[in-house]
C-alpha positions in Angstrom: 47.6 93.7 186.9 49.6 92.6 184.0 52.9 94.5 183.2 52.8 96.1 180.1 55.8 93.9 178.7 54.2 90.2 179.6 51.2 91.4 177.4 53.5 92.6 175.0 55.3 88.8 174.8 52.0 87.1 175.0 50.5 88.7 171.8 54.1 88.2 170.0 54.3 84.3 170.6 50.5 84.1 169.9 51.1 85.9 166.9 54.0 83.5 166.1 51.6 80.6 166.9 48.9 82.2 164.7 51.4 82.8 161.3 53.6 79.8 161.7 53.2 76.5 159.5 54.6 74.4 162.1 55.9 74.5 165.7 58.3 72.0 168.0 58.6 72.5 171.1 61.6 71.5 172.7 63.8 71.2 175.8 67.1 73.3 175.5 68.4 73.1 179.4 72.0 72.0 179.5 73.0 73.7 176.0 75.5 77.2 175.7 74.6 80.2 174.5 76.9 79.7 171.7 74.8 76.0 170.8 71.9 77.6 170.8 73.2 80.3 167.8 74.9 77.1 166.3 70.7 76.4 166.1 69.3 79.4 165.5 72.0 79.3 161.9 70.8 75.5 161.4 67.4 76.2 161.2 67.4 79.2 159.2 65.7 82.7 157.8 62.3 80.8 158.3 62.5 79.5 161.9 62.5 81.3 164.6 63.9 79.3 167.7 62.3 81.2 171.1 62.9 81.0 174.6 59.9 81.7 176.8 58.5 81.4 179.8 56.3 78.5 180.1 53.2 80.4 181.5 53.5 83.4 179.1 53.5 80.6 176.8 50.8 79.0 177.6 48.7 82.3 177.8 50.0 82.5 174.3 49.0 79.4 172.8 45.3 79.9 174.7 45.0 82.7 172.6 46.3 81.6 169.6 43.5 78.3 169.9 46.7 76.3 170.4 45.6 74.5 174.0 46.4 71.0 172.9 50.1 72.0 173.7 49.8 72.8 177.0 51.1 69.8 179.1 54.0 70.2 176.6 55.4 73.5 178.9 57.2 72.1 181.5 60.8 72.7 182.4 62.7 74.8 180.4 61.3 75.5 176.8 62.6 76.8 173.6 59.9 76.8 170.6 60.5 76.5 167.0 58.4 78.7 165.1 58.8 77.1 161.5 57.3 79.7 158.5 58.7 77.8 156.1 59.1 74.0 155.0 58.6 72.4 158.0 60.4 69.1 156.0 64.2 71.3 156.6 62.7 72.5 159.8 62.3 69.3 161.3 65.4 67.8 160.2 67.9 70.8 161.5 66.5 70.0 165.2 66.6 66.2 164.7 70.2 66.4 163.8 70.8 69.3 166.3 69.3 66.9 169.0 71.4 63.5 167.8 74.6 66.0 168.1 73.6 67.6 171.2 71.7 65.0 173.4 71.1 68.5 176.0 68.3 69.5 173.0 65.0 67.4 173.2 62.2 67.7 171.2 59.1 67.2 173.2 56.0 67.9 170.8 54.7 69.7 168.1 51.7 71.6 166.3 51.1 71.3 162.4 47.9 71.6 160.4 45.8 72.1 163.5 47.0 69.5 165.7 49.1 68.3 167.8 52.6 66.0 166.8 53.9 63.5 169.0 57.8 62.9 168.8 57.7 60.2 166.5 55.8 62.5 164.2 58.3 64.8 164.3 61.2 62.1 163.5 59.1 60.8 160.6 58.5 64.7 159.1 62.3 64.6 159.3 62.8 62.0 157.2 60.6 62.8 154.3 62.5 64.2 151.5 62.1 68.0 151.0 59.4 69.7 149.1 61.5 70.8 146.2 63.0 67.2 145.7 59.7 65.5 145.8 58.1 68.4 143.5 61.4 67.9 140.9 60.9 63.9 141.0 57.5 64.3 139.9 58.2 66.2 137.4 61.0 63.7 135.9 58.2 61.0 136.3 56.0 63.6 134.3 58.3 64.0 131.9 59.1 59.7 131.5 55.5 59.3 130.7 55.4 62.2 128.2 58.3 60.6 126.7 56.8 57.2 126.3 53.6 58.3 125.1 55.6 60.3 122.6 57.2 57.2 121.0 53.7 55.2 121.1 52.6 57.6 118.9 55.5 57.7 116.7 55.7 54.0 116.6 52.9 53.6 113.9 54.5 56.1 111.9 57.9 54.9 112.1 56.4 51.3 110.9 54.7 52.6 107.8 58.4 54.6 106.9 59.7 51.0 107.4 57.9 49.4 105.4 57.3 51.7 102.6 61.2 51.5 102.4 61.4 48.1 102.2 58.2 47.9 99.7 60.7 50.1 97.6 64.0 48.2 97.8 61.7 45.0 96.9 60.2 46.7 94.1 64.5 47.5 93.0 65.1 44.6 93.6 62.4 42.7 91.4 62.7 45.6 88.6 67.2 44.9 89.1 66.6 41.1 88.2 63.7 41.4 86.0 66.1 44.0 83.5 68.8 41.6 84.4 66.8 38.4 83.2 66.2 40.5 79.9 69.8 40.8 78.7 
């Protein structure tokens, strides 16, 4: 018979599988309690890092509909249970892990499947939502801008040369008074 508290972890991480926009699944033996906080601050409000139990875990992920993970749950496992932008997400553990060589990433879970490490390191190095969303709006604005002066170009001819009709016109009446004296 399960104890009352294993059930009790098993729905939690299933329920962190089940609400989480990403999840990386690392190897955390050979760091410090005090590394892994110096983590848990890197990632942020919308991670949460988790140590568990490999077979709670993968009871967890069974019931979540998360199988694909299982060979993934071996050794000593930490999961990253990203709610947020899993651009920032992804980046905090790859710099984490380049610091700290005892922090491996192993896998990952996004968009209903699985991510392989490479994956991971290539999420990491795309530029963060907000950047992305304010450098198409600049590129928005550019072609705004330049269709803008298209359409003011015609205009802006005809001001042109109605001014220069009318300084000819001066002109030709300036000589024409002064050919009369």
């Amino acid at each position: 018979m399960a104890k009352p508290e294993k059930v009790e972890a098993v729905a939690e991480i299933a329920d962190s599988f089940r609400n989480s926009s990403a999840t990386v699944i690392t190897e955390y033996s050979g760091l410090s309690v005090s590394q892994l906080s110096e983590l848990r601050r890197a990632l942020g409000s919308t991670v949460k890092y988790r140590v568990a139990k490999n077979t709670l875990t993968k009871r967890a992920a069974e019931d979540a509909g998360v199988e694909e993970l299982n060979e993934l749950f071996i050794g000593p496992t930490a999961i990253a249970f990203i709610e947020g932008e899993p651009v920032e997400a992804a980046k905090a553990l790859k710099n984490f892990a380049k610091d700290n060589n005892a922090l491996v990433i192993k896998g990952g879970y996004m968009d209903g499947r699985t991510m392989s490490v490479s994956e991971i390191n290539q999420l990491a190095d795309l530029e963060s939502r907000d950047v992305l969303l304010s450098r198409a709006a600049g590129a928005f604005k550019a072609k705004l801008s330049e269709a803008a002066s298209l359409f003011e170009a015609p205009l802006s001819k005809m001001a042109r040369a109605a001014a220069a009709l009318e300084d000819k016109q001066k002109s030709e009446s300036g000589s024409a008074s002064d050919a009369e004296s």
